[in-house]
C-alpha positions as MATLAB code, in Angstrom:
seq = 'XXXXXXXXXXXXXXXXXXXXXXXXXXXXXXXXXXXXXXXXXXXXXXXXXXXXXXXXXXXXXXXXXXXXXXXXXXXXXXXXXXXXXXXXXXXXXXXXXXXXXXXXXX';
ca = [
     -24.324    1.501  -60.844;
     -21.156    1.189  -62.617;
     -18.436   -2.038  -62.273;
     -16.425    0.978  -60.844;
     -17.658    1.970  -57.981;
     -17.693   -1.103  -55.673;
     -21.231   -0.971  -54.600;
     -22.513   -4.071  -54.892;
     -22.930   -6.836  -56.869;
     -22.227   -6.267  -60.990;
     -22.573   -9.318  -62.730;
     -19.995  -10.343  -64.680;
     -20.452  -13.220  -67.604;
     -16.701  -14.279  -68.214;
     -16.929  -15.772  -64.478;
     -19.094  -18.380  -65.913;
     -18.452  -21.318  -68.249;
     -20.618  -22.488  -71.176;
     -22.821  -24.687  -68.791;
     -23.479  -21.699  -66.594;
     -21.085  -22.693  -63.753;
     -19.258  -20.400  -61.982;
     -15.382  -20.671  -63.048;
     -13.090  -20.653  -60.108;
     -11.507  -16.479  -59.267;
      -8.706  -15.475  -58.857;
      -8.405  -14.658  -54.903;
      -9.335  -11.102  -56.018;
     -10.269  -10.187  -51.865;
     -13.842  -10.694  -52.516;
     -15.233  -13.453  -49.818;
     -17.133  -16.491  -51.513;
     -20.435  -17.269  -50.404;
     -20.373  -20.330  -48.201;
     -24.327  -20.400  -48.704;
     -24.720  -20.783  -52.030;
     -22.780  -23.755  -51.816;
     -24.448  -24.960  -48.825;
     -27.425  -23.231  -48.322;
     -29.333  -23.185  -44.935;
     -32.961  -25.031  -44.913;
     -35.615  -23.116  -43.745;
     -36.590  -25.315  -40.599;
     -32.977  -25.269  -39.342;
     -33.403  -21.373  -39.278;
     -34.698  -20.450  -35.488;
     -37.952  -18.978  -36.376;
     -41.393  -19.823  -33.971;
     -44.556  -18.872  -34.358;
     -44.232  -16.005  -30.810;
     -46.105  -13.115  -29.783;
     -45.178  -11.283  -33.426;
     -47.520  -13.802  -34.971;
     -49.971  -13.773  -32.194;
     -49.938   -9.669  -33.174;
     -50.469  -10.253  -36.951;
     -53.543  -12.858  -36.139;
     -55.173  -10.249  -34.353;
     -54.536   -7.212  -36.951;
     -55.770  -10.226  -39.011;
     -58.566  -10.478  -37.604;
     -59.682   -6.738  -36.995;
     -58.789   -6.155  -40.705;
     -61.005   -8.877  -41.951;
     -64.289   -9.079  -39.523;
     -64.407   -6.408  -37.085;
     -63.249   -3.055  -39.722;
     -65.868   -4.669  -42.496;
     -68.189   -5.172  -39.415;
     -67.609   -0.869  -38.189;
     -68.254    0.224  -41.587;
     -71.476   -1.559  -42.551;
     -72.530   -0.404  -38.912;
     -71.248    2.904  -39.465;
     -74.349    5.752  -40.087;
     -75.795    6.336  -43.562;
     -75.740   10.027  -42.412;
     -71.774    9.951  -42.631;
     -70.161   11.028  -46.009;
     -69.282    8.648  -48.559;
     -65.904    9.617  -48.970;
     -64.815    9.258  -45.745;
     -67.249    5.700  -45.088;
     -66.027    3.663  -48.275;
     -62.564    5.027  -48.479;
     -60.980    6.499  -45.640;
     -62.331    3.447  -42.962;
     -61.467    0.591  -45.333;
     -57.872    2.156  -45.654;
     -56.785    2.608  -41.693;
     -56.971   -1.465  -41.098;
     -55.059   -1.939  -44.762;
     -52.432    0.272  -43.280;
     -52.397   -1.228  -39.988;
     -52.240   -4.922  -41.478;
     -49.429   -3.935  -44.028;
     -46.968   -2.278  -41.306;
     -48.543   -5.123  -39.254;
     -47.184   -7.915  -41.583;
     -43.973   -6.165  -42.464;
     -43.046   -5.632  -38.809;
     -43.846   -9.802  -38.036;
     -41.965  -10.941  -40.281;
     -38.976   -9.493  -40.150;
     -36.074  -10.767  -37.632;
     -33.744   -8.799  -36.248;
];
């Protein structure tokens, strides 16, 4: 990324002073960032603990006592590979997509 092309954020280091405060800018077009200044605390943010939690308990729970529980249960007879690799993965999969999915707001 170049300071050409406008992408995103470049920082700059003449837009600060000595002490590492920003120096007022010229009205350039760029909008300031009213939450920097202000910033939001988290408990004033309108998150409760709804079904999406109630979801990632229960992959929670599957991933941590009943998956452990299937594979010790699961028959010697059954190749290693597939018992100590390929069953242990399935509920790490499942919990990360899990996780990612409740905590992210629309």
């Amino acid at each position: 990324m170049t300071s050409s092309d406008g992408g995103g954020y470049v920082h700059d280091p003449s837009t600060f002073d000595e002490e590492g405060d920003p120096r007022e800018a010229a009205d350039d077009g760029d909008e300031t960032a009213d939450w920097v200044d202000e910033p939001v605390h988290p408990e004033a943010a309108d998150r409760e603990f709804d079904w999406r939690g109630w979801t990632l308990v229960a992959v929670i729970v599957f991933a941590f006592i009943i998956a452990p529980g299937i594979i010790l249960l699961w028959p010697p007879a059954t190749d290693y590979l597939f018992a100590l690799i390929v069953l242990p993965l399935v509920p790490a999969v499942l919990l990360a997509v899990t996780a990612v999915w409740a905590t992210t707001r629309p």
